[in-house]
N, C-alpha and C positions, 0 to 999 in steps of 0.2 A: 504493500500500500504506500503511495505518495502520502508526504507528511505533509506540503506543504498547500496553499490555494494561490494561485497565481493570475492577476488579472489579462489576459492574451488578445482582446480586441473591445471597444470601445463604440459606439454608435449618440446618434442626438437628433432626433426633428423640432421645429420650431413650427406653427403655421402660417401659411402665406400674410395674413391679414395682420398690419402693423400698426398700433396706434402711441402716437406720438404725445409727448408734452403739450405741443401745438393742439393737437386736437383735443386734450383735456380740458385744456384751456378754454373751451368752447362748451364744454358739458358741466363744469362745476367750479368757484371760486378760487383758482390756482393760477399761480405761474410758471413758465417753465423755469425762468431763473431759482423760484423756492424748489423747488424739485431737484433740480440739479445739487443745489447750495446743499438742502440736507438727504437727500437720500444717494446720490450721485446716479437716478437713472435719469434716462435720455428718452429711450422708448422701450415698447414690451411687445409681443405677438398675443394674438387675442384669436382661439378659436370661433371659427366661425359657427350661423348655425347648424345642426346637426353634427359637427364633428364633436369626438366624441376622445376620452381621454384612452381609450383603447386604439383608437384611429393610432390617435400621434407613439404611443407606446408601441405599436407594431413597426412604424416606420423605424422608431429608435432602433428597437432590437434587430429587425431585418441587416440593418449596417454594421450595428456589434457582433452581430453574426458573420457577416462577410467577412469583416475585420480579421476576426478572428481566425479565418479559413475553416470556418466550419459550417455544417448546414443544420436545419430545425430539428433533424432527428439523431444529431448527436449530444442536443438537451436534454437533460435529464432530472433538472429540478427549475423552475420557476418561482420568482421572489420577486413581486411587485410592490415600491409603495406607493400608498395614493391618498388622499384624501377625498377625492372626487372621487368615485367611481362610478362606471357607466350606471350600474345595477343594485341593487340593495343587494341583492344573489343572484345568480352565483358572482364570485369575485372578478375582479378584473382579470386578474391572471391566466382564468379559467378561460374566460373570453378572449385573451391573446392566444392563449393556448392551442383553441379551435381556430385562429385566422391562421396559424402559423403552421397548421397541420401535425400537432406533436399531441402522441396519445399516451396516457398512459403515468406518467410521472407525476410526483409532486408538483403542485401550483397553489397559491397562496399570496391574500392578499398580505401588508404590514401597515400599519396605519399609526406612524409616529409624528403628523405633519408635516413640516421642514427638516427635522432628521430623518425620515422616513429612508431615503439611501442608505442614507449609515447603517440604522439600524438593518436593512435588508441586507445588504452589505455582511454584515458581521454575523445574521443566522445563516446565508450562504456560504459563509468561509468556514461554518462549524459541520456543514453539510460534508463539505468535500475536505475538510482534515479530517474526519470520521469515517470515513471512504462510503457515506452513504450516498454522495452523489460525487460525480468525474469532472461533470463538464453544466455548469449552473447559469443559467440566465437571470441578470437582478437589473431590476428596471425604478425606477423614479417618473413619477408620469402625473402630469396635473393637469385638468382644465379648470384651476385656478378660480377665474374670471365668473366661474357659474355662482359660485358664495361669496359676490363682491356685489355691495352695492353701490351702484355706479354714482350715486349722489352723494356719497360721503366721503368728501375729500381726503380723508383721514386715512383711509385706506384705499384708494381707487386708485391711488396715483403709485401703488407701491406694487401690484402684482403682474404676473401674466402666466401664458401657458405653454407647454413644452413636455420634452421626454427625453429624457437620456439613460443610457442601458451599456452594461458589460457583461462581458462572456469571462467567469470565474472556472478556472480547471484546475485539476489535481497537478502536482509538480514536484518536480525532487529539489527544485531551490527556492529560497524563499521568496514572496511574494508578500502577501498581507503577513506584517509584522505583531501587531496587534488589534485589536478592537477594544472598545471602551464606550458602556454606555449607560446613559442617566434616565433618570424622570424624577416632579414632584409633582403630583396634583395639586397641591396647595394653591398652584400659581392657577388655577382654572380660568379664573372668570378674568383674567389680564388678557388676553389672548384666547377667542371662542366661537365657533360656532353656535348659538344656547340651542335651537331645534335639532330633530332627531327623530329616530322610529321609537322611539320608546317614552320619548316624552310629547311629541308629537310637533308637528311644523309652524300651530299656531300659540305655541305659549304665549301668558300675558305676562310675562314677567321678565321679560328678555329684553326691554329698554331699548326697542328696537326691532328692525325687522328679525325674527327667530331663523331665517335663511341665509342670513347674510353673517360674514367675520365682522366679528367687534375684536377695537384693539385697543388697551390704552397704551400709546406708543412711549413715550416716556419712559415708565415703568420695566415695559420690555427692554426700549433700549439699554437703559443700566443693569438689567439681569443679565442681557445674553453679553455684554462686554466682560462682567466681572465673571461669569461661569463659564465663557471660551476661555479666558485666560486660565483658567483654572484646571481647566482639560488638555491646556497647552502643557501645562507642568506635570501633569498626570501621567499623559502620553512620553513625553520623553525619560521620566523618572522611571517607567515600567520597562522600558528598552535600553536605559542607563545608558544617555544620548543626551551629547549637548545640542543647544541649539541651530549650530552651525551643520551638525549631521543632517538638518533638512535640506534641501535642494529646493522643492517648490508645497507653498502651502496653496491649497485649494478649499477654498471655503463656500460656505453657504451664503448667496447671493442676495443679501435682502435690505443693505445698506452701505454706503461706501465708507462711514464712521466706521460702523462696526467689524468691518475688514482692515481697516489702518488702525485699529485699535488691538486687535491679535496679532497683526505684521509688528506692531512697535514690540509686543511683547513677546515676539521670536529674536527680537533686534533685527527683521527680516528686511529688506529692502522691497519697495514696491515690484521692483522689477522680477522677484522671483513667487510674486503672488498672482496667482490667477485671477481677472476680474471680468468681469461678464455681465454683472448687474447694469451698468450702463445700456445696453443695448437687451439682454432681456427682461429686467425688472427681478422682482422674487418668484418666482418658481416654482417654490415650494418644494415638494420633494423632487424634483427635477432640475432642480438649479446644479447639486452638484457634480450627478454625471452631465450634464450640460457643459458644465465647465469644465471637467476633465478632458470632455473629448473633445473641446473646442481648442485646448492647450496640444494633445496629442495628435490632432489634426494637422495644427498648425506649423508643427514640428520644436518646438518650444519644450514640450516632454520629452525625454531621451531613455532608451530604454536605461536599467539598471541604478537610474536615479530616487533620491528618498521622497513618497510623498505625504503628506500632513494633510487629513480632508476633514472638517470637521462641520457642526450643523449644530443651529439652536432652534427649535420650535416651539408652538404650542404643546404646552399639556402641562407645567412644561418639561421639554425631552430634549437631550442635548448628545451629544458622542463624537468619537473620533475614531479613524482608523488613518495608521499607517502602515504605508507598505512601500516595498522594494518593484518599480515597476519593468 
């Protein structure tokens, strides 16, 4: 049995449909300069109607398949996260599953919000050190934009939609170095969707549409600064790694503060940070293979170099993984 999980190809779609600062500006009390000033995005991709978060998570994985040199029937586990999903049931996964023609295997949704990769990420890496799966498909996939309400500046100006996916296989060298991953509910109602199938879509007490994310952004932002930082130190103290053994940090995509705020505390230099949020907005759990593949595309990632990925979301849930790519 291979000890190790090695990441081997990479993939990302985005949807054609791009809505810009400019055109916010048109829909709700914003400008493009505040937008810039404090979030650092520029624009996002916004699915259209009917496309659907399975649509964009096929296209992703089709590519990290290629990538990879492999075809759909040498999958053998699926790990989708999503917060959207097409279906209450069956999962998304399930649904990518049958478009990709693969029968038979584990498939499964993760539903960690914005960590949602990580976390899928890191139950795929224990699949295949375990040797219960070879060769694992782990996807990140949002249509975002459906639990946004377009009239609340507060958050309208901060999301979009996308999917990026890797092709995880068994390996005799190392690959994913560690995984490391958090939650507190405490933090619930900072960060939330309040409706649901079980409390139902019209509650009265949701201070708001019960469909739509409520944020208090503030709050958030000093949580996920001062608990990346903290995962920063976690992560390299369990691989007994200085900071300099990083090559490139990849982070979750949901502020440009909040990325110069974990770069200072790598002492990292911008230039070996991934960014992305400019041109897609947050993502959600798709922001970070988004950004991986968009650096390994690019040629910007090399093989054998160290990477640093890490994610704060609602719940809240936070992690990191690093690995040898």
């Amino acid at each position: 049995m291979k000890g190790f999980a090695r990441i081997t190809g990479t993939g990302s779609y985005l949807p054609d449909k791009v809505l810009t600062n400019k055109d916010l500006e048109a829909m709700v009390e914003t400008t493009d300069q505040w937008i810039r000033e404090r979030t650092g995005i520029v624009k996002r991709h916004i699915a259209v109607d009917g496309q659907t978060t399975c649509d964009l998570a096929e296209q992703a994985a089709r590519r990290a398949i290629e990538a990879a040199g492999r075809t759909p029937q040498d999958i053998d586990l699926i790990v989708l996260a999503t917060t959207t999903p097409d279906k209450i049931f069956p999962s998304t996964a399930c649904l990518l599953q049958q478009r990709l023609d693969i029968h038979g295997c584990a498939a499964f949704d993760v539903q960690a919000v914005c960590t949602g990769f990580i976390y899928a990420l890191a139950v795929a890496e224990k699949f295949v050190k375990t040797g219960a799966a070879k060769c694992a498909l782990v996807i990140g996939a949002e249509t975002f934009s459906r639990v946004i309400d377009w009239t609340d500046r507060g958050t309208c100006v901060l999301f979009g939609d996308g999917a990026g996916a890797v092709v995880l296989e068994a390996s005799d060298s190392p690959g994913i170095l560690s995984t490391h991953l958090h939650a507190d509910g405490a933090y619930e109602t900072l960060l939330h969707t309040p409706g649901g199938v079980s409390r139902g879509y019209d509650i009265q007490d949701a201070g708001g549409d019960p469909r739509f994310t409520q944020m208090k952004g503030n709050e958030v932002f000093k949580m996920a600064v001062n608990t990346l930082g903290r995962i920063v130190d976690e992560t390299l103290q369990a691989n007994d790694m200085k900071k300099s053994d990083v090559d490139w940090l990849v982070p979750h995509q949901a502020n440009i503060r909040i990325i110069n705020a974990t770069a200072r505390k790598l002492s990292m230099s911008m230039d070996k940070v991934v960014v992305t949020v400019d041109q897609h907005g947050n993502t959600s759990a798709a922001s970070v293979p988004l950004a991986l593949d968009t650096a390994v595309r690019d040629g910007r990632i090399q093989p054998g170099e160290v990477l640093l990925l890490e994610a704060f979301g609602g719940g809240f849930t936070w992690g990191s993984v690093l690995l040898k790519f």
